[in-house]
N, C-alpha and C positions, 0 to 999 in steps of 0.2 A: 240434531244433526247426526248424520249417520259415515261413520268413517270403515272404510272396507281392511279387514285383516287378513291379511294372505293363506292365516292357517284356517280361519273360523269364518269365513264370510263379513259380511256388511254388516258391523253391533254401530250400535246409539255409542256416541260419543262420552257416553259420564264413564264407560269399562276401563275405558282411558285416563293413562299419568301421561302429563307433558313435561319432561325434563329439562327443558331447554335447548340453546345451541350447542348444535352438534358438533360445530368447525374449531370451537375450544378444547386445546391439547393439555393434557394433565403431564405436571411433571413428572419427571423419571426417578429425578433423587428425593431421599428422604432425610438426606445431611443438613444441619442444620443453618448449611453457609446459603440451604437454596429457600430459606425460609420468604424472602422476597418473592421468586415465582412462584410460591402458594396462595401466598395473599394476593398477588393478581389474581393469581387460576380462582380463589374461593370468591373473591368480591367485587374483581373491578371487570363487568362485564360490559357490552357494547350493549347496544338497543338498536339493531339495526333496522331499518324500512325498506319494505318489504318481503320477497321472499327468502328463507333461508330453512337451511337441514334444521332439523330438531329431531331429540331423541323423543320416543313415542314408546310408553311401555303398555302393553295389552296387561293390566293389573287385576279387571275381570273377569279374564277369559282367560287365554291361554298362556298366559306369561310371558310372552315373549318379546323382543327388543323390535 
């Protein structure tokens, strides 16, 4: 499969990391009263069907987000 890079043109899909959904917010604090929205944010993720954003990292080529 061949996925188009905006910086490098059309590479074969293995150059590529998929990072998941993109529409999950990281928390802001690091105090430990927000220790709960971590453990959502780190574990408890959806599975949604269908389409959806996802982070896409060029890890072969050009590095970029």
């Amino acid at each position: 499969m061949l996925i188009p890079c905006p910086h490098c043109g059309t590479r074969p899909v293995e150059e590529f990391t998929f990072l998941g959904d993109a529409s999950v917010k990281r928390p802001t604090s690091s105090d430990p009263s927000s220790m709960e929205e971590w453990y959502d944010y780190v574990y408890l993720r959806n599975n949604p069907k269908g389409r959806f954003d996802e982070f896409v990292h060029h890890s072969g080529g050009c590095r970029s987000w």
